[in-house]
C-alpha positions, 0 to 999 in steps of 0.5 A: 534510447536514453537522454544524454546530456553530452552528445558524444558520450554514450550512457552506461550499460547494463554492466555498470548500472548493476555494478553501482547499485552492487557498490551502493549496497556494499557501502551502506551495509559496511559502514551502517548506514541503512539501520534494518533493525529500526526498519523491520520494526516499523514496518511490523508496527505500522503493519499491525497498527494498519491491521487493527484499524483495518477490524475495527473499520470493518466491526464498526461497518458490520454491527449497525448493519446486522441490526437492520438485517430482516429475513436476509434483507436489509430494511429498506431494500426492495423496489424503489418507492415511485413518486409522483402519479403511479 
C-alpha cells in the first residue's frame, strides 16, 4: 500500500500513472524539450571514448605481461618460497 499524505484520499492508479508519463512525453516531444540529437551524440562519443580506453587499459595490462611469459608460465609462478626453518 502506498503513503499518502492525506488520509482520506486514495493514490492514483495504474491508469493515471501511464496517462502522466503519456501526457509528459507528448509535451517534451512537442514543444523540444528533450534534444535527442544532442543525446545520441553523447552517448556515441562517451561510448567510443569509454571503448578506447577500455583497449589501451587492456594493451598497457597485456604487454609487460607477455614479456614475463616463460614456457606458458609467468616468471615467478610456481610454489610459493617457504621462510624460516624447511
Amino acid at each position: 500500500m502506498a503513503i499518502s499524505y492525506c488520509p482520506t484520499r486514495r493514490p492514483p492508479g495504474p491508469a493515471a500513472r501511464v496517462a502522466t508519463v503519456c501526457f509528459v512525453l507528448i509535451v517534451i516531444e512537442r514543444y523540444w524539450l528533450w534534444n535527442i540529437d544532442r543525446l545520441i551524440n553523447r552517448t556515441l562519443a562517451y561510448g567510443t571514448l569509454t571503448a578506447l580506453a577500455a583497449a589501451t587499459y587492456a594493451g598497457c595490462a597485456a604487454g609487460p605481461g607477455g614479456a614475463t611469459l616463460d614456457s606458458g608460465r609467468a616468471a615467478g609462478a610456481g610454489r610459493p618460497r617457504r621462510r624460516g626453518r624447511t
